[in-house]
C-alpha positions in Angstrom: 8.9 16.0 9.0 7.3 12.6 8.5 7.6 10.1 11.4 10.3 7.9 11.1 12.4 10.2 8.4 16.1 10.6 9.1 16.9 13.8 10.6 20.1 16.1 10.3 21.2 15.1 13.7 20.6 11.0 12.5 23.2 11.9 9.3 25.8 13.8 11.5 25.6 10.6 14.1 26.7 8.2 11.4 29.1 7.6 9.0 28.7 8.4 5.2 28.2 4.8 2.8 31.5 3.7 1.4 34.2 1.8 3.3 35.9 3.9 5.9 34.5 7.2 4.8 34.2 9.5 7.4 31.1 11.4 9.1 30.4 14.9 7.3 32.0 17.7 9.2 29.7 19.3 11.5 30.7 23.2 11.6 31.3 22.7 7.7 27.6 21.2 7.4 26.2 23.9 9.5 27.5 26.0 7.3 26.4 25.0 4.4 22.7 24.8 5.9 22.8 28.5 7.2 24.1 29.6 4.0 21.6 28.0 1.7 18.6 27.1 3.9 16.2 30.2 3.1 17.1 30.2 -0.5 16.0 26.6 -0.8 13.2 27.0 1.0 12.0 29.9 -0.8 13.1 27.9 -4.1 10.7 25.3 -2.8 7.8 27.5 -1.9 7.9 29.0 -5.6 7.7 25.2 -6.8 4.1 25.4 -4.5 5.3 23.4 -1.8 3.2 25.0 1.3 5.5 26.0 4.2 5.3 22.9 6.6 6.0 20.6 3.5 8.9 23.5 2.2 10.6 22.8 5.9 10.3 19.1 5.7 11.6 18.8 2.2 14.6 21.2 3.1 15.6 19.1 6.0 15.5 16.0 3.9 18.1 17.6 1.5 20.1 18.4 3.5 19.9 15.0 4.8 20.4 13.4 1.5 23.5 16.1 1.2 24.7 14.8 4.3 24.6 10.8 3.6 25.9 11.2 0.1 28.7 8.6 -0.3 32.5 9.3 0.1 33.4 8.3 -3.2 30.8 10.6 -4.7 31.8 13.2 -7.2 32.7 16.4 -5.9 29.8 19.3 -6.1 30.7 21.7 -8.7 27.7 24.1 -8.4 26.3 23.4 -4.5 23.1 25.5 -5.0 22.4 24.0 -7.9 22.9 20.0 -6.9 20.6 21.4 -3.4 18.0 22.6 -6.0 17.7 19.2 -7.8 17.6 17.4 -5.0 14.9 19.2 -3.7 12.9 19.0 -6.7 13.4 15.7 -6.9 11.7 15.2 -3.1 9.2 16.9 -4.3 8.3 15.6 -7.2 8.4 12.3 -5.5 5.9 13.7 -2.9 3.8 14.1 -5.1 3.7 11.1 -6.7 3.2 9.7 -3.4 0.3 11.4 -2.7 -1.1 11.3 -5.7 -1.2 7.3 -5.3 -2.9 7.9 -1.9 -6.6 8.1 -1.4 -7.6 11.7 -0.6 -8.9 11.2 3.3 -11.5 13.8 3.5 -13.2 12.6 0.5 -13.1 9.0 1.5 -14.4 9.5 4.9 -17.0 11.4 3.0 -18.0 8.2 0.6 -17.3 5.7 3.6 -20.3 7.8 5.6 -22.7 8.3 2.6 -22.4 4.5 2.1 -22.6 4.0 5.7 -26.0 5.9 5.9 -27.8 3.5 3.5 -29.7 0.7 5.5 -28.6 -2.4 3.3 -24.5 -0.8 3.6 -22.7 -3.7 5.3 -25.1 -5.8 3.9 -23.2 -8.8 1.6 -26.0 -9.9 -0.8 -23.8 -12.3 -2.6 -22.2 -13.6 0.4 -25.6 -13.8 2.0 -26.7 -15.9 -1.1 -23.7 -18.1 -0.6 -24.7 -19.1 2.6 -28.5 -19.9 1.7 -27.2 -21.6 -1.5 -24.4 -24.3 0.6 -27.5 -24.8 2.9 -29.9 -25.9 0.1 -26.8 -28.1 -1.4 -27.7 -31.8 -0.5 -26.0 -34.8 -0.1 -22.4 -36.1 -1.6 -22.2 -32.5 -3.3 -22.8 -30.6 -0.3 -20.4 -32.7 1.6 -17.8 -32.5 -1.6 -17.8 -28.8 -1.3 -17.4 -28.7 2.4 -14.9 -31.4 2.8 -13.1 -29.5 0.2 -13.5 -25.7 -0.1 -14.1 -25.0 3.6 -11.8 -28.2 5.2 -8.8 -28.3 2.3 -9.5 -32.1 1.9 -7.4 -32.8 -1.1 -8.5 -34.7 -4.1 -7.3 -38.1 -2.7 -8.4 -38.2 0.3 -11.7 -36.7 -1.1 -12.5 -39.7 -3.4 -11.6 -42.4 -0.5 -13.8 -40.7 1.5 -16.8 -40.5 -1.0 -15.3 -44.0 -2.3 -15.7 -42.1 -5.9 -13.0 -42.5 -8.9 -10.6 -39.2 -8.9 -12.6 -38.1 -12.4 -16.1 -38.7 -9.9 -14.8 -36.1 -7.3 -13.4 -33.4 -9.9 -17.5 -33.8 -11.3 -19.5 -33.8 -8.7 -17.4 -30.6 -7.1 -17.8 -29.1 -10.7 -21.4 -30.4 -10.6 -21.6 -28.5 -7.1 -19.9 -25.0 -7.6 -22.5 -25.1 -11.1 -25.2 -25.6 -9.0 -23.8 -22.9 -6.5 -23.6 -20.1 -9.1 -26.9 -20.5 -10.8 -28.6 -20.2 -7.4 -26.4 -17.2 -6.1 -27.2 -15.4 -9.8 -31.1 -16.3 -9.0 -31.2 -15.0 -5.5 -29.2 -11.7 -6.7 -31.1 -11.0 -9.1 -34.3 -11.1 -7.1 -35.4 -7.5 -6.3 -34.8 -6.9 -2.3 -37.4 -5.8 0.1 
């Protein structure tokens, strides 16, 4: 059962959605789930679901049974609607996981990558950093004012005493300069 999941006890404790519908009867709901609990499950395990994820995914339709709204049509063929729901959860499962990242082979890339010596190393971000420090002057203080402080446009120019068309080319002037230095330092072979 995943953490947080509704359990059968969480559905019998509330009411169903709709206005004034009334909780599910309990001895009828018991019923139902001792009566069709090991054919779902076996329905589920023939669908592949392993047994842990089987009990989970039988609980849950039972739970979705259980919360279905008052004004829902009634169940012709109960085995049948218990089925479908069930291979709907697990259908949806699967989509889920197949979204997620497998762990075990992540962990696996994360400590292959880990074991290089340059791993954590950011050569562009490194390059950055020598780059702004090699920037001079009204661009270098264009760029920090602006990229690293916020300083808008306005304030920019009265504070450079530059035209608004000045500050939007000397910071164009600047980031220019920027990239051709970070794309000369990258490309340099590392030692």
């Amino acid at each position: 059962m995943r953490p947080g999941s509704p359990t059968l006890g969480d559905a019998l404790a509330r009411p169903a959605a709709g206005a004034g519908a009334a909780p599910p009867n309990e001895p009828e709901l018991a019923a139902l789930v001792q009566q069709h609990q090991a054919p779902l499950w076996r329905y589920l395990r023939l669908l592949g679901a392993d047994p842990a994820e089987a009990d989970d995914l039988v609980q849950e339709t039972f739970v979705q049974f259980a919360l279905r709204p008052a004004g829902k049509a009634a169940v012709v063929d109960l085995a049948a609607f218990l089925r479908g729901t069930a291979r709907h959860l697990l259908l949806h499962s699967r989509r889920r996981a197949a979204r997620q990242v497998p762990a075990r082979d992540w962990v696996l890339a994360v400590d292959e990558l880990a074991a290089r010596p340059d791993a954590f190393a950011d050569q562009r971000l490194t390059a950055l950093r020598a780059c702004l420090d090699a920037l001079t002057g009204r661009a270098r203080q264009a760029v920090e004012w602006h990229h690293l402080e916020g300083v808008a446009y306005p304030e920019l120019a009265a504070r450079l005493q530059l035209g608004a068309e000045g500050v939007k080319s000397l910071l164009a002037r600047a980031r220019q300069l920027l990239r051709d230095c970070i794309e000369r330092r990258t490309a340099e072979p590392q030692p």
